[in-house]
Structures are given as C-alpha cells and as structure tokens.
HTML snippet that shows the backbone in 3Dmol.js (N, CA, C, O; Angstrom):
<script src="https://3Dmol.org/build/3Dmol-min.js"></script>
<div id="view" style="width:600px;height:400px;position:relative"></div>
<script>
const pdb = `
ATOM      1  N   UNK A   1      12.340 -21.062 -12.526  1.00  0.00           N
ATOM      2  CA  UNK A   1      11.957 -21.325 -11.160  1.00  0.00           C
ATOM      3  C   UNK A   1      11.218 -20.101 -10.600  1.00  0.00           C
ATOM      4  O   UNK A   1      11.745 -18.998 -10.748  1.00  0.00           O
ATOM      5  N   UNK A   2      10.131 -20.199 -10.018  1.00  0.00           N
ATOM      6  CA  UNK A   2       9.386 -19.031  -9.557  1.00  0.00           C
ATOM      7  C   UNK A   2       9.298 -19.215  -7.984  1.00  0.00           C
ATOM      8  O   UNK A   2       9.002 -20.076  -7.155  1.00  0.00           O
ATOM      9  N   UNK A   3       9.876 -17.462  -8.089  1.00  0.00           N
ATOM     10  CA  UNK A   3      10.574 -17.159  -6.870  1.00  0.00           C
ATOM     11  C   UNK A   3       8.739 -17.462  -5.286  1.00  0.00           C
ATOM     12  O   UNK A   3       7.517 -17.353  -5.380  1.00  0.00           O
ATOM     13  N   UNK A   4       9.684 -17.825  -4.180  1.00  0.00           N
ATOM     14  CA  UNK A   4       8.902 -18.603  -3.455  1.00  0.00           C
ATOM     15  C   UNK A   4       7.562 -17.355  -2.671  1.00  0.00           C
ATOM     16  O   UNK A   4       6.623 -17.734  -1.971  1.00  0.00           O
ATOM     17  N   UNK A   5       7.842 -15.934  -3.036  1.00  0.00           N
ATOM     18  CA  UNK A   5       7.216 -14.881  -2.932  1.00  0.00           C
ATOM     19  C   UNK A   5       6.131 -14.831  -3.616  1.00  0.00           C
ATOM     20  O   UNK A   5       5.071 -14.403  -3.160  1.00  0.00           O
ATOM     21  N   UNK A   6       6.325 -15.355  -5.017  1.00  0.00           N
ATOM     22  CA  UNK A   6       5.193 -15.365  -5.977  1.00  0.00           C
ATOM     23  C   UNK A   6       3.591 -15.071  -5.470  1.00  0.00           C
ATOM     24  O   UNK A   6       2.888 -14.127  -5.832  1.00  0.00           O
ATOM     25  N   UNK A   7       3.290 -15.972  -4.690  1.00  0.00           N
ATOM     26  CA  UNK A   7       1.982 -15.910  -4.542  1.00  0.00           C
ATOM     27  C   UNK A   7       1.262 -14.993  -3.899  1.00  0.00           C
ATOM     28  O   UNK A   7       0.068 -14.733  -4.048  1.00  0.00           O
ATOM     29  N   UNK A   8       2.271 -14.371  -2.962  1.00  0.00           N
ATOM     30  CA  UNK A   8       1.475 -13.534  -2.048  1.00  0.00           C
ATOM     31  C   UNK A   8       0.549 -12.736  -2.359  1.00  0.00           C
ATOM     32  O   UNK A   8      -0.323 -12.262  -1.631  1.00  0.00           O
ATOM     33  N   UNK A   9       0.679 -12.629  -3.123  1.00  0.00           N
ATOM     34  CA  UNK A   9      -0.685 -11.462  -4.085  1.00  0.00           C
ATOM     35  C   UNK A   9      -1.821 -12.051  -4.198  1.00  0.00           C
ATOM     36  O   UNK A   9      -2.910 -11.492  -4.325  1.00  0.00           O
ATOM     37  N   UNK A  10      -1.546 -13.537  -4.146  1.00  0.00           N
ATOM     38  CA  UNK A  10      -3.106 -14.604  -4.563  1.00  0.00           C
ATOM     39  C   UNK A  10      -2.905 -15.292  -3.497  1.00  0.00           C
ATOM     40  O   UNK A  10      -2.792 -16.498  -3.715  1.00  0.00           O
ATOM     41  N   UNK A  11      -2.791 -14.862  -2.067  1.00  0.00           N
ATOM     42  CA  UNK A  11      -3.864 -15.494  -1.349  1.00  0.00           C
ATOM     43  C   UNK A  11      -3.094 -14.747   0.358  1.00  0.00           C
ATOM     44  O   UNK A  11      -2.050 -14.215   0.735  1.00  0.00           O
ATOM     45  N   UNK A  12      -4.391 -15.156   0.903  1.00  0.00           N
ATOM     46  CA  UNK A  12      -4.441 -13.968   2.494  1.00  0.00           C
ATOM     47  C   UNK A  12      -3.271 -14.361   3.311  1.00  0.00           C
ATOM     48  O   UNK A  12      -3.030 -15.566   3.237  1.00  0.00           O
ATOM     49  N   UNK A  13      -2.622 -13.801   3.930  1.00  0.00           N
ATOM     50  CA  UNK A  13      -1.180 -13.594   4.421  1.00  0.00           C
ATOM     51  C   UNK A  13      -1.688 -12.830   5.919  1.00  0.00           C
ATOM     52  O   UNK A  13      -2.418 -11.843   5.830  1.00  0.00           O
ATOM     53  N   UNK A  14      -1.353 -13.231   6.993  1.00  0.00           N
ATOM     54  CA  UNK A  14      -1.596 -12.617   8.103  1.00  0.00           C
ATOM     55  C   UNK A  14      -0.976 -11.167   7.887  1.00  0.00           C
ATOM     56  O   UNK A  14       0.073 -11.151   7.243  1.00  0.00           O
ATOM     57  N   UNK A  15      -1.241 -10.516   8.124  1.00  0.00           N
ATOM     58  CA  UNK A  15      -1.155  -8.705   8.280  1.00  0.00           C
ATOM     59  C   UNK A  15      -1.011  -8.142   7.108  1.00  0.00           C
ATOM     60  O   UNK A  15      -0.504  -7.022   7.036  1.00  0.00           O
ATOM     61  N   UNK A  16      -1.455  -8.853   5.928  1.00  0.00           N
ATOM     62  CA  UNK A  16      -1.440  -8.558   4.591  1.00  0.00           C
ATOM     63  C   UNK A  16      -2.425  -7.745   4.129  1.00  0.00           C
ATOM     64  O   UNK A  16      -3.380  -8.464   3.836  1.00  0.00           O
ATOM     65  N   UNK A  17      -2.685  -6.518   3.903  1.00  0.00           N
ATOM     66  CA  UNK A  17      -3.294  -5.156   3.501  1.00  0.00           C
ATOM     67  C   UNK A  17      -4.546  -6.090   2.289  1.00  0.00           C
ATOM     68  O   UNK A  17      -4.090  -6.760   1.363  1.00  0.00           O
ATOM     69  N   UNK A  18      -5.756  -5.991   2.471  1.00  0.00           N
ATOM     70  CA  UNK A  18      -6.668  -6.763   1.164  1.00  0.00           C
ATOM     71  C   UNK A  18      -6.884  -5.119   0.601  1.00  0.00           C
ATOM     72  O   UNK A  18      -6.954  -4.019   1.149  1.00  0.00           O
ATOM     73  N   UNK A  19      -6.955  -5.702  -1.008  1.00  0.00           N
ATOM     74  CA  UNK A  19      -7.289  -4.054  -1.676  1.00  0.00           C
ATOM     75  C   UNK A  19      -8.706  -3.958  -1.150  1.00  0.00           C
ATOM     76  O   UNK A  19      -8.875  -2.748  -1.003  1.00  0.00           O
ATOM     77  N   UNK A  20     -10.148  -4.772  -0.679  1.00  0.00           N
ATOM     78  CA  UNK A  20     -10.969  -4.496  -0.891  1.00  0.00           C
ATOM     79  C   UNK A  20     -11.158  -3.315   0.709  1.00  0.00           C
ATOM     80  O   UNK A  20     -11.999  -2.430   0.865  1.00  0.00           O
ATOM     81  N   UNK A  21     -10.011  -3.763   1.707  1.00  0.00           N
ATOM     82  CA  UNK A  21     -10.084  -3.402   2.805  1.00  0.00           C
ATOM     83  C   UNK A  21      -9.401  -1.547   2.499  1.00  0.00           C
ATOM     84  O   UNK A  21      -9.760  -0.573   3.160  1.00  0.00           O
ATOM     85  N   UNK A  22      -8.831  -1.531   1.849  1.00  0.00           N
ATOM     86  CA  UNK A  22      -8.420   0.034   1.652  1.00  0.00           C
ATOM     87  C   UNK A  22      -9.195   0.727   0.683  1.00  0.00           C
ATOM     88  O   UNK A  22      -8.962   1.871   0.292  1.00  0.00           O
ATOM     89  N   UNK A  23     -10.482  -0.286   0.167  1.00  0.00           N
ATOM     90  CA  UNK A  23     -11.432   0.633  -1.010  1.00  0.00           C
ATOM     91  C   UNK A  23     -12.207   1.116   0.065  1.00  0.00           C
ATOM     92  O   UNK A  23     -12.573   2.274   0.264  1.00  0.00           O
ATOM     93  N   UNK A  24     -12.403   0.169   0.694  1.00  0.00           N
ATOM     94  CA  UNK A  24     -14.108   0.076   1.975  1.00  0.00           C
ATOM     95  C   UNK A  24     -13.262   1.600   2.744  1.00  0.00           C
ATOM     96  O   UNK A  24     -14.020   2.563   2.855  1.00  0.00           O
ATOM     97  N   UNK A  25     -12.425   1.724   3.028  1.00  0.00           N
ATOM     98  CA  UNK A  25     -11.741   3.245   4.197  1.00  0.00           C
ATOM     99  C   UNK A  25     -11.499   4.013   3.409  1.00  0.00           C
ATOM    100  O   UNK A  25     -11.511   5.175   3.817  1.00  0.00           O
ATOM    101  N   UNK A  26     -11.263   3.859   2.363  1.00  0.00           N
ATOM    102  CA  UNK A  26     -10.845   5.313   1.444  1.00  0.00           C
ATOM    103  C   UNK A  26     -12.639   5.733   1.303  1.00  0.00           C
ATOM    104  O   UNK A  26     -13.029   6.860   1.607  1.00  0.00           O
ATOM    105  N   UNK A  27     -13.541   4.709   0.834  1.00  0.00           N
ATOM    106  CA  UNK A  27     -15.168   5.524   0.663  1.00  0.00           C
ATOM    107  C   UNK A  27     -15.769   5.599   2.191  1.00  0.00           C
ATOM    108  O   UNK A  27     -16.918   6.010   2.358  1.00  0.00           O
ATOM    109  N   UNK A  28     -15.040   5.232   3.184  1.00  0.00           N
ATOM    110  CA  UNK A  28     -15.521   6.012   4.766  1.00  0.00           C
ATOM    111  C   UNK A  28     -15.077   7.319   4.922  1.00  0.00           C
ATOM    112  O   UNK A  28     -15.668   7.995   5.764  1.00  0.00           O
ATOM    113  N   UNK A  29     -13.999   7.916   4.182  1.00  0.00           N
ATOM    114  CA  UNK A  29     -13.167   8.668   4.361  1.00  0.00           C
ATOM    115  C   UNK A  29     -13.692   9.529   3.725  1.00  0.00           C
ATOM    116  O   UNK A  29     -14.192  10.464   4.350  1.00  0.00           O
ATOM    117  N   UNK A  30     -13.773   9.506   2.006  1.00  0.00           N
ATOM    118  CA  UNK A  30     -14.396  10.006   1.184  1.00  0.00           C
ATOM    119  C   UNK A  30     -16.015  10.681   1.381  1.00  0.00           C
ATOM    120  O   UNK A  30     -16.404  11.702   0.815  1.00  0.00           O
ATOM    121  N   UNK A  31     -17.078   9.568   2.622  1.00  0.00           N
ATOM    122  CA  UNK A  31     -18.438  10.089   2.611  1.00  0.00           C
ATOM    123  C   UNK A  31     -18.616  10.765   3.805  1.00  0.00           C
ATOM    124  O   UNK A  31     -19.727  11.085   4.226  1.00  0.00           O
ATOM    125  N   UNK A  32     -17.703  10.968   4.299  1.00  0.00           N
ATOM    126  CA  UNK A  32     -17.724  12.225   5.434  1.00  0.00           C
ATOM    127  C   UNK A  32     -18.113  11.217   6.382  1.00  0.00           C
ATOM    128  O   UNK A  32     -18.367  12.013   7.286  1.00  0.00           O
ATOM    129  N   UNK A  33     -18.392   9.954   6.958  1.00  0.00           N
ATOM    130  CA  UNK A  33     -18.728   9.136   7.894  1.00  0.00           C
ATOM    131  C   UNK A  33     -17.529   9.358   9.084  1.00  0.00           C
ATOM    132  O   UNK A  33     -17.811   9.535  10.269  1.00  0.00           O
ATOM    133  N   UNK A  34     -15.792   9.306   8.418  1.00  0.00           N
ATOM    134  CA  UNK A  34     -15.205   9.369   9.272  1.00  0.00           C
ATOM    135  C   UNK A  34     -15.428  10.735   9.918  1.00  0.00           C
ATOM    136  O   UNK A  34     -15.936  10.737  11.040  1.00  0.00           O
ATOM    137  N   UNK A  35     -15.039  12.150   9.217  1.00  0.00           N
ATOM    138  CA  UNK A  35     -15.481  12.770   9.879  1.00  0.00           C
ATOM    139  C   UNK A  35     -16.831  13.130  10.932  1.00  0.00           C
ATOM    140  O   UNK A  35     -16.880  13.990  11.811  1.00  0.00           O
ATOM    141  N   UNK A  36     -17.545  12.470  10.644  1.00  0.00           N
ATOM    142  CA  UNK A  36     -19.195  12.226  11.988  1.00  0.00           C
ATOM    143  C   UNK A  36     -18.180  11.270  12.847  1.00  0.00           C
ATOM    144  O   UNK A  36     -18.226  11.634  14.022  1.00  0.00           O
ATOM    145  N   UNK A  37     -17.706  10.692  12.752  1.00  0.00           N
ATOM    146  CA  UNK A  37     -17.372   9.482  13.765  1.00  0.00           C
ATOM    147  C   UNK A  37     -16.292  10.221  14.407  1.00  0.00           C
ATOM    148  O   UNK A  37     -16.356  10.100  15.630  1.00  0.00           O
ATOM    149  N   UNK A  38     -15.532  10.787  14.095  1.00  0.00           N
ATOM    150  CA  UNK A  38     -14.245  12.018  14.819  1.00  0.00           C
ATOM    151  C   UNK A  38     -14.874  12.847  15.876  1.00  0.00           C
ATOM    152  O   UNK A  38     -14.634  12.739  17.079  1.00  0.00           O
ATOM    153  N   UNK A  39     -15.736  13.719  15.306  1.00  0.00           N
ATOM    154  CA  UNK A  39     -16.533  14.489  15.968  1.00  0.00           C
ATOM    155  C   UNK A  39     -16.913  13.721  17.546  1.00  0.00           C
ATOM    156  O   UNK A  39     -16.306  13.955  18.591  1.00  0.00           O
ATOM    157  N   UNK A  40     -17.935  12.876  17.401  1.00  0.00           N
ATOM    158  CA  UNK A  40     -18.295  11.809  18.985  1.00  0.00           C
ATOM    159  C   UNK A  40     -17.467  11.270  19.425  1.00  0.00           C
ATOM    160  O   UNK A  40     -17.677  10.595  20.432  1.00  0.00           O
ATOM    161  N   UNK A  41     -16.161  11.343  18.847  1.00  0.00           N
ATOM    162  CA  UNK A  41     -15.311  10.359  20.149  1.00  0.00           C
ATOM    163  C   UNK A  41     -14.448  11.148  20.932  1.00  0.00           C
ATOM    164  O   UNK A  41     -13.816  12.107  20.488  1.00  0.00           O
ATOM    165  N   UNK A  42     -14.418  10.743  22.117  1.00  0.00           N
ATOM    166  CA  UNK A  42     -13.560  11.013  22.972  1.00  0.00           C
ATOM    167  C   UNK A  42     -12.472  11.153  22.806  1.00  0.00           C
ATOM    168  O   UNK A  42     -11.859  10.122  22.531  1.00  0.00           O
ATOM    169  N   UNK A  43     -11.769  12.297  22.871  1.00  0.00           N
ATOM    170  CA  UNK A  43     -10.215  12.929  22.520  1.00  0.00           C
ATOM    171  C   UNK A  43      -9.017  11.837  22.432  1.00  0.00           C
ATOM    172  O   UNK A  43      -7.970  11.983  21.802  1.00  0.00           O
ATOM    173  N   UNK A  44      -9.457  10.556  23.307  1.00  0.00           N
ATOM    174  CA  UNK A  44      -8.792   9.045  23.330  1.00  0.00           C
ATOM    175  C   UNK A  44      -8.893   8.554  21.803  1.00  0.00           C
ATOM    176  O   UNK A  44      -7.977   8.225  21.050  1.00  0.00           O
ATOM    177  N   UNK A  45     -10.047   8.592  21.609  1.00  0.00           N
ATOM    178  CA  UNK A  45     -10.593   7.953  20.422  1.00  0.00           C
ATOM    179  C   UNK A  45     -10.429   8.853  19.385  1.00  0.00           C
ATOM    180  O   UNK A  45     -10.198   8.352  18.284  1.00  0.00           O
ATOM    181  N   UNK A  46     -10.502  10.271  19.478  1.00  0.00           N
ATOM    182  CA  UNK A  46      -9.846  11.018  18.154  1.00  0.00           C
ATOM    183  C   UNK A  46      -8.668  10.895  17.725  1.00  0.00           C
ATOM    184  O   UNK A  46      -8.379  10.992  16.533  1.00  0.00           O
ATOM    185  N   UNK A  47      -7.497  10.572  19.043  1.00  0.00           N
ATOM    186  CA  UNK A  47      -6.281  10.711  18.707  1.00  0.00           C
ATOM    187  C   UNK A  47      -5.604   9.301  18.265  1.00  0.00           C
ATOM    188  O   UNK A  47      -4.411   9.138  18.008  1.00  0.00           O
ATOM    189  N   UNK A  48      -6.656   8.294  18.232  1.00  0.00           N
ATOM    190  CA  UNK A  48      -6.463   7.010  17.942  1.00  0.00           C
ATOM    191  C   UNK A  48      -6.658   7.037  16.688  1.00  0.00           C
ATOM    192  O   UNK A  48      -5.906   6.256  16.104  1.00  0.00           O
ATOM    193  N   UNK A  49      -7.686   7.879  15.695  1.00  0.00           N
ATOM    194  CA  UNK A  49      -8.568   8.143  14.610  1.00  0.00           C
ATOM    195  C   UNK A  49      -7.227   8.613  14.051  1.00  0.00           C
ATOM    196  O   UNK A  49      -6.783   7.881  13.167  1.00  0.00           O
ATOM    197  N   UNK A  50      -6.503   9.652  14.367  1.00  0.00           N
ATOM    198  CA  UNK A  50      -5.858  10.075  13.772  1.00  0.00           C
ATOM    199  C   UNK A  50      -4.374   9.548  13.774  1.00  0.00           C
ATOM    200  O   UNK A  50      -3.565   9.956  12.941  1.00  0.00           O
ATOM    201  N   UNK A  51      -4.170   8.973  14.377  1.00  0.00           N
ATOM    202  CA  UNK A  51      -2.889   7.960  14.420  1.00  0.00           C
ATOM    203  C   UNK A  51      -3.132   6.846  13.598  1.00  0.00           C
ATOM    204  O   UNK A  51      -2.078   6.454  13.097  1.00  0.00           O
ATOM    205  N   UNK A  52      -4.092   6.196  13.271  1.00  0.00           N
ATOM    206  CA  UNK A  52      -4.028   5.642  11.884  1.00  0.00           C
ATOM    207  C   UNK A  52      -4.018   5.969  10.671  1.00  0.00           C
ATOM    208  O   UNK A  52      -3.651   5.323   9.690  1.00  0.00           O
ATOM    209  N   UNK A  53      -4.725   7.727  10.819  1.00  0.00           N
ATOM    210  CA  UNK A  53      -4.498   8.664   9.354  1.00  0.00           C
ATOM    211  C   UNK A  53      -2.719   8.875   9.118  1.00  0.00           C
ATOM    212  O   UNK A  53      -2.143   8.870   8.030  1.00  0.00           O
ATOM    213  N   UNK A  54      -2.212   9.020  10.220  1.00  0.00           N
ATOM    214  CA  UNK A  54      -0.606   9.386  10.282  1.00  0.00           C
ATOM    215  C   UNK A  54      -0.019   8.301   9.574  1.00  0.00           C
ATOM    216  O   UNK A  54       0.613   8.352   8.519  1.00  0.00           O
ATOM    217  N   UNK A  55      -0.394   6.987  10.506  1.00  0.00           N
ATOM    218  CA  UNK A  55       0.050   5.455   9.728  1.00  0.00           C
ATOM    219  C   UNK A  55       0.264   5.214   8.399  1.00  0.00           C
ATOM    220  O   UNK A  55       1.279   4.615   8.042  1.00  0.00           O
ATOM    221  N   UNK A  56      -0.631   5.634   7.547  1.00  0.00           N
ATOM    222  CA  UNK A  56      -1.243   5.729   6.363  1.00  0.00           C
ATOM    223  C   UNK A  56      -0.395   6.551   5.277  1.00  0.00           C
ATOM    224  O   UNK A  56      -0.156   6.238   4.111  1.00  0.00           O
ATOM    225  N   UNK A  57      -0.038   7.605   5.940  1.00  0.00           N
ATOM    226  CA  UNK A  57       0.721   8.392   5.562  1.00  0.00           C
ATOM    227  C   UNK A  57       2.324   8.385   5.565  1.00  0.00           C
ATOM    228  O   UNK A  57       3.097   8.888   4.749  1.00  0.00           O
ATOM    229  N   UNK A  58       2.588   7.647   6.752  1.00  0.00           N
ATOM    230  CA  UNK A  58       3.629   6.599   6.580  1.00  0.00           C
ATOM    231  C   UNK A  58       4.084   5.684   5.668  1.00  0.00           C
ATOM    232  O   UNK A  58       5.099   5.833   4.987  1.00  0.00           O
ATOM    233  N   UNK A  59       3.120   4.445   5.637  1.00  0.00           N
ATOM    234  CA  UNK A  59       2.942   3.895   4.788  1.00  0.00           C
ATOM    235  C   UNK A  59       3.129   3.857   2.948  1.00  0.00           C
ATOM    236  O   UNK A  59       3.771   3.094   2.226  1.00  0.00           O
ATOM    237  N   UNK A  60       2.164   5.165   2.605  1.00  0.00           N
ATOM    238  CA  UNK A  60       2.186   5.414   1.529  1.00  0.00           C
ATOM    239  C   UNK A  60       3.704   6.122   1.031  1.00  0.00           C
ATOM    240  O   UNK A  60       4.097   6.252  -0.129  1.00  0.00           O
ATOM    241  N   UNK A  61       4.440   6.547   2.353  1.00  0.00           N
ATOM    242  CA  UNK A  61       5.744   7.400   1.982  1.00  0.00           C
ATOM    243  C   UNK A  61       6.910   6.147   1.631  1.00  0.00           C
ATOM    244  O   UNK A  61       7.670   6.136   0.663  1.00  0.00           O
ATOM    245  N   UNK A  62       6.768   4.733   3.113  1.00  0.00           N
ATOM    246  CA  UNK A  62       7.260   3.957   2.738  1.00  0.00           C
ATOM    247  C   UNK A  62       7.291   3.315   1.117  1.00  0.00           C
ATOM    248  O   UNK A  62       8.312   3.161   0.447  1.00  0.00           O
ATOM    249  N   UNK A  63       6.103   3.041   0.760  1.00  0.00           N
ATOM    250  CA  UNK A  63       5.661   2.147  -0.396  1.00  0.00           C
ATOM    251  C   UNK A  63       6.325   3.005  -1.940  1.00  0.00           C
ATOM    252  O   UNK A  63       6.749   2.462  -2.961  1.00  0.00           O
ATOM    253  N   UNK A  64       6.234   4.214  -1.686  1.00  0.00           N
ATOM    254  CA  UNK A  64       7.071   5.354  -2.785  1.00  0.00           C
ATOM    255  C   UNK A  64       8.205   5.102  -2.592  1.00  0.00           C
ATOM    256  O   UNK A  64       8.901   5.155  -3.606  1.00  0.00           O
ATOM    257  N   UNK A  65       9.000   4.684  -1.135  1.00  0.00           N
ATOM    258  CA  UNK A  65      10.262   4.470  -1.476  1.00  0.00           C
ATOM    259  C   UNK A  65      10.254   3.493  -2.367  1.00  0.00           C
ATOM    260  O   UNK A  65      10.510   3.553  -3.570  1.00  0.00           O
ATOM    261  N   UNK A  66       9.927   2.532  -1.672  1.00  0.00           N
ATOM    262  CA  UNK A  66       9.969   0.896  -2.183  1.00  0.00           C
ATOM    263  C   UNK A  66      10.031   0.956  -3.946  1.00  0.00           C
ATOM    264  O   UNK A  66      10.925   0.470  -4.639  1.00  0.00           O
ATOM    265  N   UNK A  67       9.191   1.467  -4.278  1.00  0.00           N
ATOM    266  CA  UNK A  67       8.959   1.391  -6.139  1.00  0.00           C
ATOM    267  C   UNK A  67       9.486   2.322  -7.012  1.00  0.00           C
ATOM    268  O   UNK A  67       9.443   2.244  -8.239  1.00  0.00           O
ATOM    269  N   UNK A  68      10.136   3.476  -6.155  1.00  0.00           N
ATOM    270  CA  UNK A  68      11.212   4.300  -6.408  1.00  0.00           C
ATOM    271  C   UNK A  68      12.297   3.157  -6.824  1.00  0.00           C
ATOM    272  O   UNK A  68      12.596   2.614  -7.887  1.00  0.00           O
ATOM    273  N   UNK A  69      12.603   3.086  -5.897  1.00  0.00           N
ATOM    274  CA  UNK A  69      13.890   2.186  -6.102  1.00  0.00           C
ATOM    275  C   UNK A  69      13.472   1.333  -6.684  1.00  0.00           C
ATOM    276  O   UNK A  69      14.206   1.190  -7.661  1.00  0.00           O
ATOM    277  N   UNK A  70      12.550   0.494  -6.701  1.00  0.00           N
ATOM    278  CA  UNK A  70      12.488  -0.863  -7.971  1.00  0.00           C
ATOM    279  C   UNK A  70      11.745  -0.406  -9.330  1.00  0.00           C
ATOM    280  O   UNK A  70      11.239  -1.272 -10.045  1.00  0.00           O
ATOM    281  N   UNK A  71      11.694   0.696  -9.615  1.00  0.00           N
ATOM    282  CA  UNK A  71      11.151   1.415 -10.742  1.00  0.00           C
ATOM    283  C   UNK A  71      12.822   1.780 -11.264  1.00  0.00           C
ATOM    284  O   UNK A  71      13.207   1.122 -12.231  1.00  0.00           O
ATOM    285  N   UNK A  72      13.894   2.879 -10.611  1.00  0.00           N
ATOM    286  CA  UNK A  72      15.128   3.038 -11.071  1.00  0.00           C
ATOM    287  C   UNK A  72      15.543   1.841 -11.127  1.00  0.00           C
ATOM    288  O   UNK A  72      15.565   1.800 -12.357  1.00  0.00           O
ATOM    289  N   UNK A  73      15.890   0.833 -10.825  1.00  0.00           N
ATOM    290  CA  UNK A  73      16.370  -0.510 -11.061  1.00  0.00           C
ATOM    291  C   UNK A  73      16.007  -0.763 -12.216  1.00  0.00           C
ATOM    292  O   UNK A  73      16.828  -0.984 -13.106  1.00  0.00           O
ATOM    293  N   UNK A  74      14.910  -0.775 -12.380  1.00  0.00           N
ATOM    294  CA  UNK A  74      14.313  -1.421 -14.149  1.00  0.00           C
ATOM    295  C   UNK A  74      14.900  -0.222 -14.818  1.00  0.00           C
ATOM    296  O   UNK A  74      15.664  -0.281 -15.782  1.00  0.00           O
ATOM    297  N   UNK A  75      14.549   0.709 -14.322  1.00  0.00           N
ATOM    298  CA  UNK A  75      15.274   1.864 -15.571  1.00  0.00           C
ATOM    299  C   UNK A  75      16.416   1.791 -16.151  1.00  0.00           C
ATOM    300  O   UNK A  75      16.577   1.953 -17.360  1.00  0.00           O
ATOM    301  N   UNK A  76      17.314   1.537 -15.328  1.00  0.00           N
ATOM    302  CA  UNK A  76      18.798   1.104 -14.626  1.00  0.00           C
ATOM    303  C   UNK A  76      18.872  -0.110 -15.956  1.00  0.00           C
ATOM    304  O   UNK A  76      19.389   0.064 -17.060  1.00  0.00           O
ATOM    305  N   UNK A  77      18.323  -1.098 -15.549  1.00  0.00           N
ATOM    306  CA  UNK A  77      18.546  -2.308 -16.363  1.00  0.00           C
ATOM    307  C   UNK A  77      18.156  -2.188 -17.665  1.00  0.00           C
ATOM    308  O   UNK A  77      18.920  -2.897 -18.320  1.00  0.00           O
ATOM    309  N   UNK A  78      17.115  -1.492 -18.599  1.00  0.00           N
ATOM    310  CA  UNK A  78      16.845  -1.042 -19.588  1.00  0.00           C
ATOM    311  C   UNK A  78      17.600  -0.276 -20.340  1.00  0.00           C
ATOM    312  O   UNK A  78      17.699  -0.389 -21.561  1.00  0.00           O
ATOM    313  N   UNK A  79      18.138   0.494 -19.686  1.00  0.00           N
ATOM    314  CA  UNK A  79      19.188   1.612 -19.968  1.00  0.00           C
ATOM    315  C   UNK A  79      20.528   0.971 -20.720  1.00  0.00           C
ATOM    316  O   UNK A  79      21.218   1.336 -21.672  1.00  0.00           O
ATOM    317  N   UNK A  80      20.549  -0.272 -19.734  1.00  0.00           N
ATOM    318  CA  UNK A  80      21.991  -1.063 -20.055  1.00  0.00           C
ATOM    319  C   UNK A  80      21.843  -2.571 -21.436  1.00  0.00           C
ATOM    320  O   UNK A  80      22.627  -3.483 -21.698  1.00  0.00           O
ATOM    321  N   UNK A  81      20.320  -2.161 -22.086  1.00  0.00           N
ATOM    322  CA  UNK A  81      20.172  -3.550 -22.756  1.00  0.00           C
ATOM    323  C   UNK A  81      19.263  -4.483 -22.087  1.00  0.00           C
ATOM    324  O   UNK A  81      18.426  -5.187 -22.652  1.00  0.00           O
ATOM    325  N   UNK A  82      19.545  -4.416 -20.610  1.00  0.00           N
ATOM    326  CA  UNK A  82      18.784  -5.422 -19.861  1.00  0.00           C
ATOM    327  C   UNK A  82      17.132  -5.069 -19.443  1.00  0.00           C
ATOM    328  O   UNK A  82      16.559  -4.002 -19.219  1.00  0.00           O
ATOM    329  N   UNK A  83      16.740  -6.276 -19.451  1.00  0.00           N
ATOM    330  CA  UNK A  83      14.954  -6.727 -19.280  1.00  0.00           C
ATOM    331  C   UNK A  83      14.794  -7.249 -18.437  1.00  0.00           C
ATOM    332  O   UNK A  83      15.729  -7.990 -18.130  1.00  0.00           O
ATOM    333  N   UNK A  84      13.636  -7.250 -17.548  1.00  0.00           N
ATOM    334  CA  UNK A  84      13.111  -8.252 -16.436  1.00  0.00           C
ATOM    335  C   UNK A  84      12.626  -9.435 -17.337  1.00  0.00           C
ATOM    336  O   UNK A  84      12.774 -10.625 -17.059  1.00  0.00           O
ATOM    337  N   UNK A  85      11.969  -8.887 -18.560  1.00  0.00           N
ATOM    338  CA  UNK A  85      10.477  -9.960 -19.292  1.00  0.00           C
ATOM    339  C   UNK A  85      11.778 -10.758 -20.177  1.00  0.00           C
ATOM    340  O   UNK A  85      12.823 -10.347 -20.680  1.00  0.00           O
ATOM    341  N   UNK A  86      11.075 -12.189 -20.068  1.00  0.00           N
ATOM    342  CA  UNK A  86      12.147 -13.218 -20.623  1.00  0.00           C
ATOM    343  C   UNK A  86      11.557 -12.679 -22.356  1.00  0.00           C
ATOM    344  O   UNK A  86      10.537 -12.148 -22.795  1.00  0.00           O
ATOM    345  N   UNK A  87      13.044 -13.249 -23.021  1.00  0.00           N
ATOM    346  CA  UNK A  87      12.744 -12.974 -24.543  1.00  0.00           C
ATOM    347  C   UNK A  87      11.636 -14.652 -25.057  1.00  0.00           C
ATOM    348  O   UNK A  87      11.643 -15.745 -24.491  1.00  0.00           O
ATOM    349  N   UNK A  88      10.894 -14.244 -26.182  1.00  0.00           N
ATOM    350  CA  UNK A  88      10.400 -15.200 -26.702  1.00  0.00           C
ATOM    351  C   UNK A  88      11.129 -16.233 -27.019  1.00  0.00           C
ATOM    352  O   UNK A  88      12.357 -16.155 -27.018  1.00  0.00           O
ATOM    353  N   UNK A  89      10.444 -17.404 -27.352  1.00  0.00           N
ATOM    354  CA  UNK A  89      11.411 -18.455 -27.744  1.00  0.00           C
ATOM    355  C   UNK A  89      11.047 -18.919 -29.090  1.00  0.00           C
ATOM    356  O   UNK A  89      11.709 -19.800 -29.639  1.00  0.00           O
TER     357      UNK A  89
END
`;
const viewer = $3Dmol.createViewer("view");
viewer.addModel(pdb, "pdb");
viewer.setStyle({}, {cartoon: {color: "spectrum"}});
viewer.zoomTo();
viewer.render();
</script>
C-alpha cells in the first residue's frame, strides 16, 4: 500500500518549495543581481531582503534536522538487520 504522501514530489502542492524556484534564487544570488537590488532599496526593503536570507537559513537548519533524524533511523534499522527496500521475490 503506498503511503497517501507519496506523490507530493510529483505534483504542485500549495506552499510547496519547486526545485526550479530555488535554482532561479540561488543564480540571483550567485550573479551579484541580489546584491545591485539590496543596494536601491529602501532600508524597508533591505530588511525585507534580508529576512528572507535569515528564512533560508532557517529552513536549511530545519531540513538538517529533519534527515538527521531520518538518516539515524535508517542507520538505526540497518544496524539491527533491518531495511526500508523490500527484499526481492
């Protein structure tokens, strides 16, 4: 039975992160655009700029937990004999 989560990976989910949407900001980030765009905005708008860099950074601390722990779990279960991947038949 496949669990009812399955799909989320294959297909758009309201507030669901698209990889193509964190390639497109990591190469704004990367071509110095954000920095030109920091520079002209209004101290409103810088500190907005940078409260989504913070977010981000959040984020990425959250997501290390997350696979921390489901990375030791598999370890955990390997350790003991046990597998996620079903055996052949």
């Amino acid at each position: 039975m496949e669990s009812e989560y399955t799909d989320l990976w294959k297909i758009d989910q309201p507030g669901m992160l698209r990889l193509k949407d964190i390639e497109e900001f990591k190469e704004y980030l990367s071509s110095g655009r954000w920095a030109e765009d920091f520079d002209f905005r209004t101290q409103d708008g810088q500190d907005e700029m940078l409260d989504l860099i913070e977010s981000l950074f959040d984020l990425c601390d959250t997501a290390d937990q997350v696979l921390t722990k489901k990375l030791y779990q598999r370890m955990s279960g390997i350790a003991q004999g046990q597998s996620d991947t079903p055996m052949p038949e």
